[in-house]
C-alpha positions in Angstrom: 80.1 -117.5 158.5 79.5 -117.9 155.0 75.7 -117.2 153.9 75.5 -120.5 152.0 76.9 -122.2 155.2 73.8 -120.6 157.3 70.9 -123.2 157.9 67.3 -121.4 157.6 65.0 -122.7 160.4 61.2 -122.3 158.5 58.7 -120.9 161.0 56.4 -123.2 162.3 53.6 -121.8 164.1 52.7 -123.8 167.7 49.3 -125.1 166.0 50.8 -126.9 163.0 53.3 -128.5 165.5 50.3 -129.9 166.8 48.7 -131.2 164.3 51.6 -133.0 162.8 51.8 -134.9 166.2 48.2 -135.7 165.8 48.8 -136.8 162.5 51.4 -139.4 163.9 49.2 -140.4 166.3 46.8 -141.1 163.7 49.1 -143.4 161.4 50.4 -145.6 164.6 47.7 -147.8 163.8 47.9 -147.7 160.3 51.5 -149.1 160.8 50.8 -151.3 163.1 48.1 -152.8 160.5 50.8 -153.3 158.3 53.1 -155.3 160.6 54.6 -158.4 159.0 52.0 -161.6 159.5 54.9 -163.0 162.2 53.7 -160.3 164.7 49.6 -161.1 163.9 48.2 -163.1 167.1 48.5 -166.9 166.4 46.7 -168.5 164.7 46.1 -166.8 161.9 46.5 -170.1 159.6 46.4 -173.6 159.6 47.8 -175.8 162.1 49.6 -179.0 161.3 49.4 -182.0 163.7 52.1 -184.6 162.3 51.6 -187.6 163.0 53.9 -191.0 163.8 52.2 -194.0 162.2 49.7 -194.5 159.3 45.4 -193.3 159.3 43.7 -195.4 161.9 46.2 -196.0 164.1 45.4 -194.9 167.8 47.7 -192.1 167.5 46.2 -191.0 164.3 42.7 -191.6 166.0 43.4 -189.1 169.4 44.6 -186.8 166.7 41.7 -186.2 165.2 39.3 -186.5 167.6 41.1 -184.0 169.7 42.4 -182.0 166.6 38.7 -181.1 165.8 37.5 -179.3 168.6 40.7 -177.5 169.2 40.0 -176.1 165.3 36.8 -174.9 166.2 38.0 -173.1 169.1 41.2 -171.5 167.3 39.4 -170.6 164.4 41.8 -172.1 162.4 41.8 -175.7 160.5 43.8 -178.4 162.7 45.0 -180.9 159.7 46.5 -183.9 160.5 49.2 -185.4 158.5 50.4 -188.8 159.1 54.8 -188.8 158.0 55.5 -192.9 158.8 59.1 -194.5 159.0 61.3 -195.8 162.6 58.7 -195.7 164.7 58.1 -191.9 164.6 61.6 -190.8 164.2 60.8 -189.9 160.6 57.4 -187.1 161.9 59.8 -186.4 165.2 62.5 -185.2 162.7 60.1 -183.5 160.3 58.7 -181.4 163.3 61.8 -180.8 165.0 62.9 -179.0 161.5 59.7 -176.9 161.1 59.6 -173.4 162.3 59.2 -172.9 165.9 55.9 -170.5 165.1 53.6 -172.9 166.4 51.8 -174.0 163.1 53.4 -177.2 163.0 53.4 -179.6 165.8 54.1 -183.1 166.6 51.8 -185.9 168.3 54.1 -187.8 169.3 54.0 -190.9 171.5 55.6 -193.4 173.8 57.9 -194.8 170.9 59.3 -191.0 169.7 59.7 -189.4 173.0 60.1 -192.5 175.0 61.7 -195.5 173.8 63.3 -194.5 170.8 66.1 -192.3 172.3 68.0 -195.5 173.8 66.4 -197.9 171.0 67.1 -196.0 167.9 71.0 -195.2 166.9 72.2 -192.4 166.2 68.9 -191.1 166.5 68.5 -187.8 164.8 67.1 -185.8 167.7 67.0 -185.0 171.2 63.7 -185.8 172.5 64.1 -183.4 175.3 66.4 -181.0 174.0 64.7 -180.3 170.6 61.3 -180.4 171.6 58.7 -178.4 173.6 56.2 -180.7 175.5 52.6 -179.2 175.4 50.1 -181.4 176.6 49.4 -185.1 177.3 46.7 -186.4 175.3 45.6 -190.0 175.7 46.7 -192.9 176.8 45.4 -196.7 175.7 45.7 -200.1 177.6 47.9 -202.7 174.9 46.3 -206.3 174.3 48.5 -209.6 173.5 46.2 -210.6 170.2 46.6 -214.2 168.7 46.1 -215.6 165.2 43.1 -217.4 165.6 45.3 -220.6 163.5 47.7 -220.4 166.8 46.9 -223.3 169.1 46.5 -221.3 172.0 43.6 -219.9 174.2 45.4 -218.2 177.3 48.9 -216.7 178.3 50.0 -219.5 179.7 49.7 -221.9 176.4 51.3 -219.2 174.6 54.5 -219.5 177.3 54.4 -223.4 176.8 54.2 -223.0 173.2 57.3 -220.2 172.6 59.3 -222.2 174.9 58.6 -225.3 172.9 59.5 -223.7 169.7 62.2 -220.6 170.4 62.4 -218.0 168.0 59.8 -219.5 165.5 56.9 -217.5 166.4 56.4 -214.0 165.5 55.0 -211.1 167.0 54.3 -207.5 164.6 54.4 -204.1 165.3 53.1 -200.8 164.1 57.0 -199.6 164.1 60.4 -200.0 165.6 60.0 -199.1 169.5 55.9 -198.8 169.5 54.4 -199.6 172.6 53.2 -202.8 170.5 57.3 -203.8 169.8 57.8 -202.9 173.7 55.4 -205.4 174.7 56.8 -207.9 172.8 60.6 -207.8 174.4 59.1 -207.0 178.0 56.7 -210.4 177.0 60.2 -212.5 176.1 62.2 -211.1 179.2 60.1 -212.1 182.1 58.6 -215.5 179.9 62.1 -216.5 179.6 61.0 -216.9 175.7 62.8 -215.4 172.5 60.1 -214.8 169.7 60.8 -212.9 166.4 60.0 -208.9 166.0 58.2 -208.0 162.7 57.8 -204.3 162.1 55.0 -203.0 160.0 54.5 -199.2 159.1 51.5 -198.7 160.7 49.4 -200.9 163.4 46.6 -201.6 161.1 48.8 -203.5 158.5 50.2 -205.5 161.7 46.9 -206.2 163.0 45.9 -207.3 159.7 48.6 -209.6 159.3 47.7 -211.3 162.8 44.1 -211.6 161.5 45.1 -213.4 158.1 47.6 -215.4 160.0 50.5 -214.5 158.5 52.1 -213.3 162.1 51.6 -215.3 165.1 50.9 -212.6 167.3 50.9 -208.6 168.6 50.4 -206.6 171.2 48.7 -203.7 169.9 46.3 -200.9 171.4 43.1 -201.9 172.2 41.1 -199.7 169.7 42.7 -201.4 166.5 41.8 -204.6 168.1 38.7 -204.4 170.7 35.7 -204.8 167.5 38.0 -207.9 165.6 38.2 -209.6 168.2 34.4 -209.4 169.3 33.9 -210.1 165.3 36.2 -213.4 166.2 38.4 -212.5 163.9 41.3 -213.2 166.3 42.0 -213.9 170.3 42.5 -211.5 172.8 44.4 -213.4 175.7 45.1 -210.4 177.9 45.7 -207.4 178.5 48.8 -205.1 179.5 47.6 -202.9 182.8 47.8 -203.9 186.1 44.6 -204.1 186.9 41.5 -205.5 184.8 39.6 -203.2 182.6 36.4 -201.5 183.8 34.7 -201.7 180.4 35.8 -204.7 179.8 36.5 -207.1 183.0 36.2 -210.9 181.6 39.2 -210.0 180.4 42.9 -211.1 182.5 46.0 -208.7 183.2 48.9 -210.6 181.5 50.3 -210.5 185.0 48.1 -211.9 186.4 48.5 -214.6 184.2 51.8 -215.5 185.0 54.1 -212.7 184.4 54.1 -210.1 187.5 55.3 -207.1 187.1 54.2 -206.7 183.5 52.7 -203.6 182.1 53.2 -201.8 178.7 50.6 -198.6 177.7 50.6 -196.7 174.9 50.6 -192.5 175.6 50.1 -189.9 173.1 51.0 -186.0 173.2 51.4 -182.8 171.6 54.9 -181.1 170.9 56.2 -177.9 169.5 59.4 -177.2 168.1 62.1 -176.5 171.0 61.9 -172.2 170.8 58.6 -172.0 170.1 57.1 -169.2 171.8 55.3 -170.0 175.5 52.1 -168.0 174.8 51.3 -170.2 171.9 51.9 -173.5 173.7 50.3 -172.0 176.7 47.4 -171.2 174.8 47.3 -174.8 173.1 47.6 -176.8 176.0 44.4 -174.7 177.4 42.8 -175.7 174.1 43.3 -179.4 174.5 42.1 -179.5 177.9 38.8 -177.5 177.0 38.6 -180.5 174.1 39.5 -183.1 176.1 36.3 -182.3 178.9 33.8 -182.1 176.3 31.5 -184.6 176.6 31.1 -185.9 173.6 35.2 -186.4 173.0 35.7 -188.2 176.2 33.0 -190.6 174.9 33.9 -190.9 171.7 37.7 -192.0 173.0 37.1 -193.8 175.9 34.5 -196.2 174.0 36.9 -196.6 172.2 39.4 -197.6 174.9 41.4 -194.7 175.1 42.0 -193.0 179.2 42.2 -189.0 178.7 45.1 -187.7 179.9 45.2 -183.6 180.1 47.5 -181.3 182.4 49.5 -178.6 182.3 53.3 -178.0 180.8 55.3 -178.5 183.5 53.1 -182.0 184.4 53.7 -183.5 180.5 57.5 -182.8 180.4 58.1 -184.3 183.8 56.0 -187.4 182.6 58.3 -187.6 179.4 61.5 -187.4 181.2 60.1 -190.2 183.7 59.5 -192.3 180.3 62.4 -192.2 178.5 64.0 -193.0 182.1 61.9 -196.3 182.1 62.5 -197.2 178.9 66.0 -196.9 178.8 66.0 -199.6 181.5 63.7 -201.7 179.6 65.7 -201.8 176.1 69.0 -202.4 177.8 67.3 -205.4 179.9 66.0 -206.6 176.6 68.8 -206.1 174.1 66.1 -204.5 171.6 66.9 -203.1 168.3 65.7 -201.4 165.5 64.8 -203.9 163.3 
């Protein structure tokens, strides 16, 4: 062989050998330090809850009031952003889009994840296919409120009065297919009375509307209407469970008042992005339930009317598949629409 062909070995004495591996060994660290921020244990920034309808609306309040102590144990700000439009369809989408990295995150409620897919057309996402469920939240009891100008005082003078005067009286809603619309079409199918739907973006501005008179009625959730209506700033002439409520027991079931069988409540719940990975939601659906048995959140929501939900992965998804299920029945029953 040629002597420029010839490859020279250098010799390396055992003991330098040696130390180069222990030099390696040194840097592992080093390059582990410098691993890109995807591989850093979550969280290591903020967290977005999105929410469905505007501030104040019971789904903006369980957001914060959970969101909070979930921060402090995270370490990491929980901010909560409210994106409004179809009943949640519009913050559904949003998250659906996001990264699946856990930093953004939906709470989402009966109307995104269980009556919009067979209400909405064409509806942009899969509620179970795009989404990961995480952890039930809340739920809240509904109320049928009236304008204090409607000549009514109980259930049954409101059946007496739509049936005298079909499609003239008008119900609001936070939102296409809300738990507050819902009520309204189950309220016309077993009545046997047709009133008109009109959709608000948020379930304050409805409930204000029913307080100025400008919309006969509403069945809203009980926080944004338990304090006007012990103000007397409108009626409360029953309320959507199937039994009476504990806190509140003058007050009758609609069923019981004429319609059997009724029974519309409002649920609330965290979701990821469909791929997000199982450690993190894991890990959030531990932190919810640690914020949900605090004391001083399960006061502050159940005064006010709010039932804490909690429970594990597997518990929330089967409870969302058993809603959509329900609804489905209820809109085709109904003929409802997106208004």
């Amino acid at each position: 062989m040629h002597a420029s062909l010839k490859t020279k070995v250098p010799f390396r004495p055992a003991a330098t050998v040696r130390t180069a591996a222990a030099s390696v060994a040194l840097c592992a660290p080093l390059v582990l330090a410098c691993a890109p921020a995807a591989a850093q244990a979550w969280p290591a920034k903020p967290i977005r809850f999105i929410v469905t309808l505007a501030p104040g609306s019971a789904v903006d309040i369980v957001a914060r009031l959970t969101g909070e102590p979930i921060s402090k144990a995270l370490g990491q700000p929980v901010v909560v952003e409210s994106r409004v439009g179809g009943g949640g369809v519009v913050a559904a989408e949003f998250v659906m889009r996001a990264p699946a990295d856990g930093y953004t995150m939906l709470v989402g409620s009966i109307a995104s994840h269980g009556v919009n897919p067979s209400l909405v057309p064409k509806i942009p996402y899969d509620a179970l296919k795009d989404f990961a469920p995480v952890v039930s939240l809340a739920s809240s009891p509904n109320v049928l409120i009236a304008s204090n100008s409607l000549p009514v005082k109980s259930v049954k003078d409101l059946i007496a009065l739509a049936k005298q005067r079909p499609g003239e009286l008008t119900y609001a809603s936070g939102g296409n297919g809300t738990s507050h619309h819902m009520g309204g079409e189950l309220f016309g199918l077993l009545s046997g009375t047709k009133m008109s739907h009109v959709p608000f973006k948020g379930s304050p501005q409805a409930v204000g509307a029913v307080v100025s008179g400008e919309v006969a009625l509403m069945f809203p959730n009980i926080p944004n209407a338990m304090g006007l209506a012990k103000a007397g700033k409108l009626r409360i002439l029953g309320v959507t469970t199937p039994k009476r409520l504990s806190f509140w027991p003058e007050l009758p079931t609609i069923a019981e008042s004429g319609l059997p069988g009724y029974e519309v409540i409002a649920w609330f719940g965290l979701f990821a992005p469909a791929g997000t990975p199982s450690a993190v939601i894991d890990r959030m659906n531990a932190e919810a339930n640690k914020a949900l048995a605090i004391p001083a959140v399960r006061e502050n929501l159940m005064t006010q009317g709010f039932e804490l939900m909690g429970g594990t992965v597997a518990e929330f998804a089967a409870f969302v598949r058993s809603e959509i299920e329900k609804w489905a029945k209820v809109v085709k029953a109904t003929g409802a629409r997106a208004d």
